[in-house]
GUVO-666897 format. One record per atom (N, C-alpha, C, O): residue in one letter; x negated, y, z. Coordinates in steps of 0.02 Angstrom, whole numbers, plus 50000, padded with zeros to 5 digits. Atoms other than C-alpha are relative to their C-alpha. Layout:
GUVO-666897
AXYZ;...
end
This chain:
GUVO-666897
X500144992950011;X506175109150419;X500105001949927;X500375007349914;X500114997550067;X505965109550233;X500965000449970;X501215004649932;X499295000150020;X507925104550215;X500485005950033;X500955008049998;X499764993349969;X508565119350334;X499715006849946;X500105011549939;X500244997050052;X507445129450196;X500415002749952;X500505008549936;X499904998750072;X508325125550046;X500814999750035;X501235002850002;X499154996849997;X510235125350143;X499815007149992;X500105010949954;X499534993450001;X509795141350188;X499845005449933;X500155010749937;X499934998950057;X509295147150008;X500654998249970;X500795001849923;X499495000250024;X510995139549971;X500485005550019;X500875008349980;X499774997049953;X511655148850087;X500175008249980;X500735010849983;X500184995250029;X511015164950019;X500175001449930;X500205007049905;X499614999050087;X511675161549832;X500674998950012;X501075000749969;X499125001449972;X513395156649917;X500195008149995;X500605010249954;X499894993949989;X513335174949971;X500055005449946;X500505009449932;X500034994450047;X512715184749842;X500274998149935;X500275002549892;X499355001650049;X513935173449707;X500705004250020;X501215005149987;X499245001349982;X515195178649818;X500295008249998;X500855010049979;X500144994250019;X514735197249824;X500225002049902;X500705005249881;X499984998750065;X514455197349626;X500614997549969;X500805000049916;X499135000950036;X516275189249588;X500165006150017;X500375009749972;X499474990949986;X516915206949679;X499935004349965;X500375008349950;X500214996350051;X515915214949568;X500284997249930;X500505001749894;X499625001650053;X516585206549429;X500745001250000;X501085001549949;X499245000050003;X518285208449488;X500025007949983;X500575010549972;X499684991450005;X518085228449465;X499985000549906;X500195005349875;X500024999350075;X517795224949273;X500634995449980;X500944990850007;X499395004450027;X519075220549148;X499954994449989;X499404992749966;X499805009250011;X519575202149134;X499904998849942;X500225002249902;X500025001950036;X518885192549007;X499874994349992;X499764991450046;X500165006750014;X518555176148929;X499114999550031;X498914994750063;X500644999449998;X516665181248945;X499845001550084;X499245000250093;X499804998549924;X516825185049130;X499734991950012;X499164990250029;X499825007749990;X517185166049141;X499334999049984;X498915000250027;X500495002950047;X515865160349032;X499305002850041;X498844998950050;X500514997549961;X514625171749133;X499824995450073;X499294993150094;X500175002249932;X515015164749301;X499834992749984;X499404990650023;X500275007649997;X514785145249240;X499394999849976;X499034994949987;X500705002050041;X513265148449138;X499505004050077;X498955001550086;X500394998149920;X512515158049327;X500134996050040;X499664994450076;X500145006449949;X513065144849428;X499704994250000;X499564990750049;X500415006750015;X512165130849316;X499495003349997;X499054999050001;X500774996950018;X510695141249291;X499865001950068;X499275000850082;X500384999949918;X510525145649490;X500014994850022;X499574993850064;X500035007049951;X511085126149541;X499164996449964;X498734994650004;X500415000750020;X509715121149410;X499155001549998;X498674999349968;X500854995649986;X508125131149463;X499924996150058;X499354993850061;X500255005049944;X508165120749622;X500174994449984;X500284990650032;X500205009350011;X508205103849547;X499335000149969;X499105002449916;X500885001350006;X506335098449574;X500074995449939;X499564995549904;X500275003950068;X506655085749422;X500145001149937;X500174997149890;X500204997550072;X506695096849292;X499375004649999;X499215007450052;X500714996149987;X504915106249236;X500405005650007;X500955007749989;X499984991049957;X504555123349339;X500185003849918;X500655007549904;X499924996050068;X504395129349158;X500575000549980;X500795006349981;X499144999950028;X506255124949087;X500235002550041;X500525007250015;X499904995949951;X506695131549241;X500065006149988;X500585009149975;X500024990750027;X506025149849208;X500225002349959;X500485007949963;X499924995350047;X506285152149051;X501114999350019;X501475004150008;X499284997249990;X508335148449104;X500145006450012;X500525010449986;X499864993549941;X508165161649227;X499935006049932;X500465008449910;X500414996450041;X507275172649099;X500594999349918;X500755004249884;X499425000250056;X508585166948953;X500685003950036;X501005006849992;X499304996649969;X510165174849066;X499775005849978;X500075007449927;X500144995349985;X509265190549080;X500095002749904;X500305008049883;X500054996550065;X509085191648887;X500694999749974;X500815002749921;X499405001750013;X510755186948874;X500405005850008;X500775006849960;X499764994449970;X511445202648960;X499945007549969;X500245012749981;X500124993550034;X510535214148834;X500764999949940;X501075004449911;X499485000650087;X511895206548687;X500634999050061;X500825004950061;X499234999749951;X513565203748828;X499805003250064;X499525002150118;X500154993549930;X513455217148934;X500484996650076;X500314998050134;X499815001549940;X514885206449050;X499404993950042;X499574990250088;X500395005649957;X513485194849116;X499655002350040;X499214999150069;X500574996949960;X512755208449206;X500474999650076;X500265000250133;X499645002249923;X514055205149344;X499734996250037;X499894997350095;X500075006449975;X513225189449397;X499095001550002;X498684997550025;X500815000450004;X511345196949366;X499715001150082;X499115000450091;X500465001349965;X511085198549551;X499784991550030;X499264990450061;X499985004449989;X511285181149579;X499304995849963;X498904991849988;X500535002850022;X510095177249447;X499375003350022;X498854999950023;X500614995449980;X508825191849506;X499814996150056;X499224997150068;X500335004749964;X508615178349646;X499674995649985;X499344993450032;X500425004950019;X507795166049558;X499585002549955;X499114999149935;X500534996450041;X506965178049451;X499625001650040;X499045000650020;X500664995649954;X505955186649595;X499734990450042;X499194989250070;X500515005849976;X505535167949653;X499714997949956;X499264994049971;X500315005850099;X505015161249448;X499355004850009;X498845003049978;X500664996450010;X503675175749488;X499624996450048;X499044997350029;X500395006049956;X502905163649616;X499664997049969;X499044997249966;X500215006450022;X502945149449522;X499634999949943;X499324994749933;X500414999450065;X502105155349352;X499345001650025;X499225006450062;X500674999249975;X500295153049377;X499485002649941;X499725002849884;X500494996850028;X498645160849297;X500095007849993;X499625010949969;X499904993950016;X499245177349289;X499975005650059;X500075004650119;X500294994449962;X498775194549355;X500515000050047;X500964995850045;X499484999049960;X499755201049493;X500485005449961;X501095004349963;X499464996550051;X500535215549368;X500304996649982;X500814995750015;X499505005550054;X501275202649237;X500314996650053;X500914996150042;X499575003349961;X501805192849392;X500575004550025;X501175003350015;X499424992149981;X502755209949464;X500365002249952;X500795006349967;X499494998450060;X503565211749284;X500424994350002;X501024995150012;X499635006949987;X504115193649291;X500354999750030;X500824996750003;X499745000349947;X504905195949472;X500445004949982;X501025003449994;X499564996350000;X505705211349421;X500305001749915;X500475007249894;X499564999350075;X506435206949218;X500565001350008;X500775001749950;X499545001549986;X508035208349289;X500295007049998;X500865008949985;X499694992350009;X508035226449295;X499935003649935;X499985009749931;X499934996450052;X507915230049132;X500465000449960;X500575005249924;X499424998150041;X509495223549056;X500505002550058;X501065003150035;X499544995749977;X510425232149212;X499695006549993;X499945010050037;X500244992750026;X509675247549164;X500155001749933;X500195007649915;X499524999250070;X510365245748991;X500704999749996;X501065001249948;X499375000349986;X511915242049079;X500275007149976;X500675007649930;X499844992949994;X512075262149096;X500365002849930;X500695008049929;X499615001250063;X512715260048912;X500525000249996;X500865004549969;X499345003750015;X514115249548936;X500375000650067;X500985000850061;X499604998949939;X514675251549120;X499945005750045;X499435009250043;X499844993749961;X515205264649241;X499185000250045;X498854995350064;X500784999549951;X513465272449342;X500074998450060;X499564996050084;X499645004749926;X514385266649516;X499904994949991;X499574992550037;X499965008450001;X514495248449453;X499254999550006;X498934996750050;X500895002950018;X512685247849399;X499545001450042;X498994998650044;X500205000749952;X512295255349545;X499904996250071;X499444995350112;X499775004949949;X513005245049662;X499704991449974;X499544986550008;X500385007050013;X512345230649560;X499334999350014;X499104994150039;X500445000849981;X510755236649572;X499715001150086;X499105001050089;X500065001649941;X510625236749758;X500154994450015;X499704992250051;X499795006249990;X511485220249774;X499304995949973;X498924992750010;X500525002850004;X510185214249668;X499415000750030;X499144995450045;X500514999949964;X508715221549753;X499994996950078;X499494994650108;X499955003849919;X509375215149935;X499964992949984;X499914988550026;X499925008449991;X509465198449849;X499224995549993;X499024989950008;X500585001950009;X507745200249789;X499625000150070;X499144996350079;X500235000449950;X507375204349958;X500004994750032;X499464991950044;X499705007649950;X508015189950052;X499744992949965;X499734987449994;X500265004750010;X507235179849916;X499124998650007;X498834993449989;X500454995349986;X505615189049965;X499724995950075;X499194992750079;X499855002649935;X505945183150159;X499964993650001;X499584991250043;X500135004849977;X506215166850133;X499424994449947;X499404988349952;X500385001550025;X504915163150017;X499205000150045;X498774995750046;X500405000949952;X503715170050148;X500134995350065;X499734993050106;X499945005849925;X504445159050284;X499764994549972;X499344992050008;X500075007250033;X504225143150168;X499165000449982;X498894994949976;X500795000749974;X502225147850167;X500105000150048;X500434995250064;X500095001549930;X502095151150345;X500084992350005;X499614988350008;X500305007250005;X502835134550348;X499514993749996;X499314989250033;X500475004150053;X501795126350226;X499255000450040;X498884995750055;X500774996749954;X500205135650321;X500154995550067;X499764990950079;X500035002949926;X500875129450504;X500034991149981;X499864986950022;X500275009649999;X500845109550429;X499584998449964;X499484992449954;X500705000750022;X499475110550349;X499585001350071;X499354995950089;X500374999649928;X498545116650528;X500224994650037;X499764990650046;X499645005149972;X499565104750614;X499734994050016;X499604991150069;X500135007850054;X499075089150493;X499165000050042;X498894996550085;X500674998549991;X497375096850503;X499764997650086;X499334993450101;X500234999649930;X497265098450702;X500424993250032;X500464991050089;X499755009549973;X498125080350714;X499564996049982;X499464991150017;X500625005650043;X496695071650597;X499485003350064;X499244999650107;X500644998949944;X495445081250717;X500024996650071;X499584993950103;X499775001349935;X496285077650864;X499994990649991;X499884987450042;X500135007249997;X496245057950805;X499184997749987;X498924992550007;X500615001950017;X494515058750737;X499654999150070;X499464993950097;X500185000149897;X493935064850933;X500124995850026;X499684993250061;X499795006149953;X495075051051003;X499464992149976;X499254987450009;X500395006950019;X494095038050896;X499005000150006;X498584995750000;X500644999449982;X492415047250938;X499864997850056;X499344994750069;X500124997949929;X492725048751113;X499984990850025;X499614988650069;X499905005249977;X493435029051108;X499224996049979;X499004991650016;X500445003850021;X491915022951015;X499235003250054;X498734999650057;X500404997049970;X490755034151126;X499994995550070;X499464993850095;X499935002549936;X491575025051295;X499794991449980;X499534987450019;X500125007950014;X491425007251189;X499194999350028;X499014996250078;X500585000449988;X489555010851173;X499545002550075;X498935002950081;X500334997249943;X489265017351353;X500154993950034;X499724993350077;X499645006149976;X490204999951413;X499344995449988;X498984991750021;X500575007250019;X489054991351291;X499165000950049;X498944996350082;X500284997249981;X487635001051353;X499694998150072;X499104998050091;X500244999849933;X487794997651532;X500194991450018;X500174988650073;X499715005449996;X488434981051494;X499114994849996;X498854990350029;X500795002350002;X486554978351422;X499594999650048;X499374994250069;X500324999149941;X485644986351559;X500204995050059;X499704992950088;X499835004249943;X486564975051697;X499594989749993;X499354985450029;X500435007450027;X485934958651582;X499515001250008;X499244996850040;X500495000850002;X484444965351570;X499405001550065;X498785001850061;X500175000749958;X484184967151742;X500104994550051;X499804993550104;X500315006549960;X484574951351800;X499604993249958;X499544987449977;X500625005550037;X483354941951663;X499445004650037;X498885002050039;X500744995349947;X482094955651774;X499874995550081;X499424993650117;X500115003649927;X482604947751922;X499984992150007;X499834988650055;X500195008749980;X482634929251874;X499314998849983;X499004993749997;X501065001750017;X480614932651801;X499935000150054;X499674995050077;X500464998649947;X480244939351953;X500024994550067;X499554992850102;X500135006749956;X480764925152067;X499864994249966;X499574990550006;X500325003350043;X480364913351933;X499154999550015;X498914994050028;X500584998250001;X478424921751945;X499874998350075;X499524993650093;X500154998449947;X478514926752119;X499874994650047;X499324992050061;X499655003149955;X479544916252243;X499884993449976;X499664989550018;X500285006350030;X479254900752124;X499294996750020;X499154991550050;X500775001449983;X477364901652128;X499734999550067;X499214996350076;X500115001149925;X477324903352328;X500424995050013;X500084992350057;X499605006349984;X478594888852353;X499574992549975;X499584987150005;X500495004150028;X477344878652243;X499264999750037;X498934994550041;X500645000249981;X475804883052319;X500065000350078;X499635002350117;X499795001749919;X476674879452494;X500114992750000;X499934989250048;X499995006049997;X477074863752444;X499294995549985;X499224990350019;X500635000549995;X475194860652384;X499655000450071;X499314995450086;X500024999549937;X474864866652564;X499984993050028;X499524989250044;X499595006549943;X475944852752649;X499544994749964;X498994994149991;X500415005650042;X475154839052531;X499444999750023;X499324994850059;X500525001449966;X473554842352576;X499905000950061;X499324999150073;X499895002549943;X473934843252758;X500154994850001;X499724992050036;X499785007449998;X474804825652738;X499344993449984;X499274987549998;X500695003850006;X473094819952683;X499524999750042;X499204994650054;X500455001449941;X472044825552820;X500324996950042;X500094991550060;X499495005349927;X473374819052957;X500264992749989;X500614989950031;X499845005250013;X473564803352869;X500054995750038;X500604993450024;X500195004249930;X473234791753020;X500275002850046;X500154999450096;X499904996949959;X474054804053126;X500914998949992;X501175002649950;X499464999250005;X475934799453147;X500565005350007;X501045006749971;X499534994849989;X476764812353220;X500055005149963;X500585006249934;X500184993850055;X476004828553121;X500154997449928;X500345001549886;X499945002950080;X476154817852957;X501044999549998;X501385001149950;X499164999850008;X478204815752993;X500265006850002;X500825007949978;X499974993849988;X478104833753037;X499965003249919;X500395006049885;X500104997450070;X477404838152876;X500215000449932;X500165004449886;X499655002950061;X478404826352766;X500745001850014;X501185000249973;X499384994450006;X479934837252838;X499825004849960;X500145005149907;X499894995350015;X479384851252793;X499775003549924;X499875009149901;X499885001550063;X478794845352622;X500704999749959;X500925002649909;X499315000950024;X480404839752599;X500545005649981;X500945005649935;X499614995449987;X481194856452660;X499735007249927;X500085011249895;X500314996950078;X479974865552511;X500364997449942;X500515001649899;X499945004450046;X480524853652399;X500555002949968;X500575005349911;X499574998550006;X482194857552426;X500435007949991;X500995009949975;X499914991350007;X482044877052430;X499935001149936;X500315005049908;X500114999850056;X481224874252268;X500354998949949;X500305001649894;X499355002450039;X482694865652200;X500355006149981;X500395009149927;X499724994450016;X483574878252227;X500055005849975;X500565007449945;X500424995250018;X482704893152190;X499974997949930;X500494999749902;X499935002650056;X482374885652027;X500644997949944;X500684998849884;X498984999950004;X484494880652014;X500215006949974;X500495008049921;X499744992950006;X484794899052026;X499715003949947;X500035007249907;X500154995550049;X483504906751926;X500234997349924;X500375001849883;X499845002350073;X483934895351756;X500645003450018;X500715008049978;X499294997850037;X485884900751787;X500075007850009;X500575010649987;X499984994050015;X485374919051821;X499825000849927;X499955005849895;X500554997050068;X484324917451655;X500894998149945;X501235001249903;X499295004050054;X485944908351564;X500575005350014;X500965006249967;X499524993149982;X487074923251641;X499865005849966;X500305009749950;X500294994450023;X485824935851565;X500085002049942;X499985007849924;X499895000650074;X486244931751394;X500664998949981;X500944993850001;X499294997450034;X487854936351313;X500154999049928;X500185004449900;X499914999450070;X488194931251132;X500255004949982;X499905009149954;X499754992050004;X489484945451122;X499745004549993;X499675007649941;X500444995449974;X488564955951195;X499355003449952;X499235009349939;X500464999950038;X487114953851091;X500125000549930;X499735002849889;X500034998350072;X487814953750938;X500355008949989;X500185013049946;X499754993650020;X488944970050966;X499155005550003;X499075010049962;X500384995550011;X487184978451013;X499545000349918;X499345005149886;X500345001250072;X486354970550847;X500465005149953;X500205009949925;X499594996450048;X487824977950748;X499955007450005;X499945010849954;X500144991849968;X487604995950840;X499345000149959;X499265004749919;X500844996450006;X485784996550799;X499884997549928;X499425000949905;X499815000850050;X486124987850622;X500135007749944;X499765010649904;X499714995150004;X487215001350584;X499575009250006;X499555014149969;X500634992449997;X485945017050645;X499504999249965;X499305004349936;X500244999450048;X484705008650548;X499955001749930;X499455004049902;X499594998350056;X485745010450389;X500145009349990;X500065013449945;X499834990850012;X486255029250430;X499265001750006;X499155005749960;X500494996450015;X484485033550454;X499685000049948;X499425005349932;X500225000650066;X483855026950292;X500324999449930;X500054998149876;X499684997450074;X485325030550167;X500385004550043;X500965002450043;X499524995849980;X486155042950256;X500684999850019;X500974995049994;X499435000749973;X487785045850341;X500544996949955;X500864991949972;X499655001750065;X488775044550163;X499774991749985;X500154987450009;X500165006850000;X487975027850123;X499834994750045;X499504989950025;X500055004149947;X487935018850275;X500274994149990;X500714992949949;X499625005449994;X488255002150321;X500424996550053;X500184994550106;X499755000349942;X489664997650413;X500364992749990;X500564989549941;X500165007749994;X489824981250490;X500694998150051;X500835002850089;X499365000949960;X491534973450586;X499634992550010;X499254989349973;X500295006749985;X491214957550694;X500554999450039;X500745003050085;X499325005149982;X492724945650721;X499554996050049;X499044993050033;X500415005449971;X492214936850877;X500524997050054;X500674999850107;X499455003049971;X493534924950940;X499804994050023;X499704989649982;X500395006449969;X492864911151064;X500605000450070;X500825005050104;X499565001049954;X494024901851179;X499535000950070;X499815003450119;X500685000949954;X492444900651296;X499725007050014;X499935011949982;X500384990749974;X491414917451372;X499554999549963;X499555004549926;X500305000850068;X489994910551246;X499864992450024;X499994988750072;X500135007250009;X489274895651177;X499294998050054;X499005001550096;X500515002249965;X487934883751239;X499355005549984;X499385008749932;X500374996850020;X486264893551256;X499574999449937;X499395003949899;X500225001750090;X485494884951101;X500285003449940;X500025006649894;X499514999550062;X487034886850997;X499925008149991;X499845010649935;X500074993350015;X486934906751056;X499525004549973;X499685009549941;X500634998750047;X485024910351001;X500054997449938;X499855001249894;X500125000150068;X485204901450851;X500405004249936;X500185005449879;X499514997750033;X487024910250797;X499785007949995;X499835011449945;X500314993050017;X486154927850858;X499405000249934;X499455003549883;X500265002550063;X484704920750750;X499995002249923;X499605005349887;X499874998150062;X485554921050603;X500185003749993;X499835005849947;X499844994849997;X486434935350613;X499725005549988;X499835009649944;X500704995050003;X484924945850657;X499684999649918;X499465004749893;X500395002750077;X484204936750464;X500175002349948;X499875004449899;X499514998050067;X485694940350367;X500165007850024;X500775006850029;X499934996949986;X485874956650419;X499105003449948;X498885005249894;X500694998250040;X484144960950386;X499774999949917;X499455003949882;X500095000750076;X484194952950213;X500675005049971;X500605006149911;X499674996150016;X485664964350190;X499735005949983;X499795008249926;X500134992450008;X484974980650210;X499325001349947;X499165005849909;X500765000050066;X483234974850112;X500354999949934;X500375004849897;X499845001050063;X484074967349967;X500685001549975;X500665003649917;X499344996250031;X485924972349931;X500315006350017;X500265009650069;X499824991449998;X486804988449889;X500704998150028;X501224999649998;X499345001549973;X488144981050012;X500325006350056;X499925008150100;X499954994449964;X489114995750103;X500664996150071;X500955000050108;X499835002449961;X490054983150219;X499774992949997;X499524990149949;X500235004349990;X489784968150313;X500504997850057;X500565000950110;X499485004149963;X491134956650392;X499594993150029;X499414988349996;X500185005949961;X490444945450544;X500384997850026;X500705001550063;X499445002649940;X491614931850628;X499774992950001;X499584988849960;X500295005649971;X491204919550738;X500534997150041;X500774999950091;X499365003349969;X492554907650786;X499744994250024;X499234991650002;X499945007749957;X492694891850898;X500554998349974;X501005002049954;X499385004050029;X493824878450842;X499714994250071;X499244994550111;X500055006049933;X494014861650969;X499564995649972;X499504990650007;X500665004349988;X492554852750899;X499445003249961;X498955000049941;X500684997450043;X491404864350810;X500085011150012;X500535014550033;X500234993449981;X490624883550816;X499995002649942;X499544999849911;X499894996750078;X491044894350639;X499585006650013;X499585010650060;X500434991849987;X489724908750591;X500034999849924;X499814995549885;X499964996250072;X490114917850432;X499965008849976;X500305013450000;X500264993150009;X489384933850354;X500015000249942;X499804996249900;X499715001850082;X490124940350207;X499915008449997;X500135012350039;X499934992650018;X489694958150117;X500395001049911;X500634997649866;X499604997350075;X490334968649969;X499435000349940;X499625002849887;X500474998050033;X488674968549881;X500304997949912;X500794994349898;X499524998950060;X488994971049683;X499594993849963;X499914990549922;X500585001750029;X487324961349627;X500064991550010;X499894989650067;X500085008649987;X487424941349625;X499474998049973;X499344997849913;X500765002350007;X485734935049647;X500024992849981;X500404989050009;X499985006050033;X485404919949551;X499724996150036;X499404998550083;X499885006449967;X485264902249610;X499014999650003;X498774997550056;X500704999949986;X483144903849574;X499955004250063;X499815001950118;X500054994149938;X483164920149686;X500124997350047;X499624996650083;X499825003949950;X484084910549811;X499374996950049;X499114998850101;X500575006149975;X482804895349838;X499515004450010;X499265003550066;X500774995550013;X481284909049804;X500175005550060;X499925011050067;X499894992049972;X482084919349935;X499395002350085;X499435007250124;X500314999949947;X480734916450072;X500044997750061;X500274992050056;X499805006549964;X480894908650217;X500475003250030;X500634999050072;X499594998149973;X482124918450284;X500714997150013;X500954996950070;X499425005950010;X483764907250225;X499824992750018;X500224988550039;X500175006249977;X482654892850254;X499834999650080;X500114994950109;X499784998849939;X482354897150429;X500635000950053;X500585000250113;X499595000749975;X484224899750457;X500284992850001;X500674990650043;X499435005750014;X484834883750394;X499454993650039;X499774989050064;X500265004549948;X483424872350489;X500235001950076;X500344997250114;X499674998249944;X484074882850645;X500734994850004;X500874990450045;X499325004149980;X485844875850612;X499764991349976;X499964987650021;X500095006150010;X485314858750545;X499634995750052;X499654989650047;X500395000749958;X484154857150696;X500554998050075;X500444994250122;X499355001349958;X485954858350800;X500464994949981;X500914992750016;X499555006450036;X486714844950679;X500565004149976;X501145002149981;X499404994950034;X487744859250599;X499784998449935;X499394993949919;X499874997850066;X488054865550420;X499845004949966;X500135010249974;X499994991650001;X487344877950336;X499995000249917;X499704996049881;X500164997950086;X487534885750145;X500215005850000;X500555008950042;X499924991650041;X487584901650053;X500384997249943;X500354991849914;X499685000150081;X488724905049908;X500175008850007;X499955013050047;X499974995150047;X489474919449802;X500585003350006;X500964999749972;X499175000449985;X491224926849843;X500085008550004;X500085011650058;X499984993750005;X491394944849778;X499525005150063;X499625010150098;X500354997349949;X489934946949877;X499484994450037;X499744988950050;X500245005849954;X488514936449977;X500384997150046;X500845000450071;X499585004049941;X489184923150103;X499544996850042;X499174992650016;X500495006649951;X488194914550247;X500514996650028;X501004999550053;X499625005449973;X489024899650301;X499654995050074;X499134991850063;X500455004049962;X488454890550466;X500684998750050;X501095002750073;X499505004549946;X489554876150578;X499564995550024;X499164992149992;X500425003149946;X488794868550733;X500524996550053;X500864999250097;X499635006349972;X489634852850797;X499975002750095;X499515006050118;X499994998749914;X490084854951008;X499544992250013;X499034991950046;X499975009049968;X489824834851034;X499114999749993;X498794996950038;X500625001150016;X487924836950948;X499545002750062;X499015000350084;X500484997149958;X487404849151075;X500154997650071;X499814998950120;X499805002149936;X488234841451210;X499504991850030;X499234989550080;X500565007149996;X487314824351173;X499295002750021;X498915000350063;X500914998049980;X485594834651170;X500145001650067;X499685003350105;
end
């Protein structure tokens, strides 16, 4: 768009050069003739080269015009320049709108002195030529705002239109996560409740049978009877018991749990420094596996939950990069912010039990754990597969 612009500004000095030679052709032939039309064709090709200043620019435009008061033949060529004169009133800034309207129209003052030196037909005809040129430079100066106005709205109503898409996507993330929670947290509801329920009557049925097997002791038949259906408790119980540990082990989501930690992380932060200072938190979580062992996943939420916390108490950190990778013989948990403040190696040890609580967590798994310093706090924690596999 902007290049269709400036052809057709070429376009438009093509014309009215081509006009103002005819007009030159009605005056007598001179050396100065000549000299007119090369010094208007470098001084109109020159006002549109963006890499010279707007300023050297104007005053060209603005030097022809004075030029015309001392060689009256340069007024042949003044509508050509009266085009870039009524646009130099644009481009000169701070000034009233009068002084700008004298600026746009300098052009008529040395053809009005023309009336001197050339016939009142010529100077008439010049000055119409010039005013249609000012016109047309008038026209497409307003098209090139409009422009300017329609991609600016555009730009504008494309950033909105992406901001929405990333509201609307982060709105559907958290309704996912949301219901992703609620579904866990209704079947850790339903493995208590047969856990409590169905558990405790399977137990106190088998108590039952037992002490039936004691009164019928001497009694063969009822006692084989009974030690079925001991057996058949036994075995309900198995089961029942089978199911509820892998409902409870289903219920729990490392993922899961950490994207809600990071959500509610995150709202904590906007409610107590505000939207502007918030803390925003990205969690790399790349596991070849759906999650780790249940140990490995309480202790990795664990820490997370620790360092997080010690984030928002003690550093003026405004991000926080979590990633938790699997490799083929070990579990990687690293938490790294931007904080500006490097707390010294006393602070560290003195820091409460909070760091010391994470790192008996991982050392308790036969992992790794340290803090260091890296344009920013670092938690470090690696938890062997083979350690937890032995426990």
């Amino acid at each position: 768009m902007a290049y269709n612009w400036r052809m057709e500004r070429v376009l438009d000095k093509l014309i009215v050069f081509a006009l103002s030679a005819f007009m030159a052709g009605m005056l007598p032939f001179s050396f100065l003739q000549l000299a007119a039309i090369l010094t208007a064709i470098s001084i109109s090709a020159l006002y549109d080269a963006d890499t010279l200043p707007s300023l050297l620019r104007t005053a060209l435009v603005y030097a022809y015009c004075g030029l015309c008061f001392c060689l009256p033949g340069f007024l042949a060529f003044i509508p050509l320049i009266s085009y870039d004169c009524f646009r130099a009133g644009y481009h000169v800034k701070n000034l009233s709108n009068e002084i700008r309207l004298v600026l746009r129209l300098a052009w008529l003052a040395p053809l009005l002195c023309g009336l001197f030196w050339l016939q009142p037909v010529t100077v008439f005809l010049l000055l119409i030529l010039s005013s249609l040129a000012c016109l047309r430079a008038w026209q497409c100066q307003r098209q090139t705002a409009i422009l300017a106005d329609y991609r600016q709205r555009r730009d504008e109503l494309s950033a909105l239109s992406q901001s929405l898409e990333l509201k609307n996507r982060d709105l559907e993330e958290r309704q996912s996560l949301e219901l992703r929670l609620a579904t866990l947290a209704e079947r850790s509801r339903i493995a208590r409740e047969i856990h409590d329920n169905v558990g405790h009557l399977l137990t106190r049925s088998m108590l039952q049978v037992e002490a039936m097997q004691v009164l019928h002791t001497g009694d063969d038949e009822p006692a084989d009877q009974l030690a079925g259906v001991s057996d058949t408790l036994r075995e309900a119980y198995e089961a029942v018991r089978h199911s509820v540990h892998s409902l409870h082990e289903d219920s729990f989501e490392l993922q899961v749990q950490l994207m809600a930690l990071v959500q509610e992380t995150e709202s904590l932060s906007r409610n107590s420094a505000g939207l502007d200072a918030s803390l925003k938190i990205t969690l790399d979580y790349d596991l070849d596996s759906d999650s780790p062992p249940q140990a490995i996943s309480y202790s990795l939420l664990a820490i997370v939950r620790e360092s997080l916390s010690n984030t928002l108490k003690h550093s003026d950190a405004t991000t926080v990069t979590v990633s938790v990778l699997e490799f083929p013989g070990l579990y990687q948990l690293t938490i790294h912010d931007n904080g500006s403040t490097e707390p010294s190696k006393a602070a560290i040890n003195s820091g409460g039990i909070g760091l010391a609580n994470m790192e008996e967590r991982t050392r308790a798994l036969g992992g790794v754990f340290y803090t260091s310093w890296d344009k920013g706090f670092k938690v470090f924690a690696s938890i062997p597969k083979k350690t937890v596999e032995k426990a």
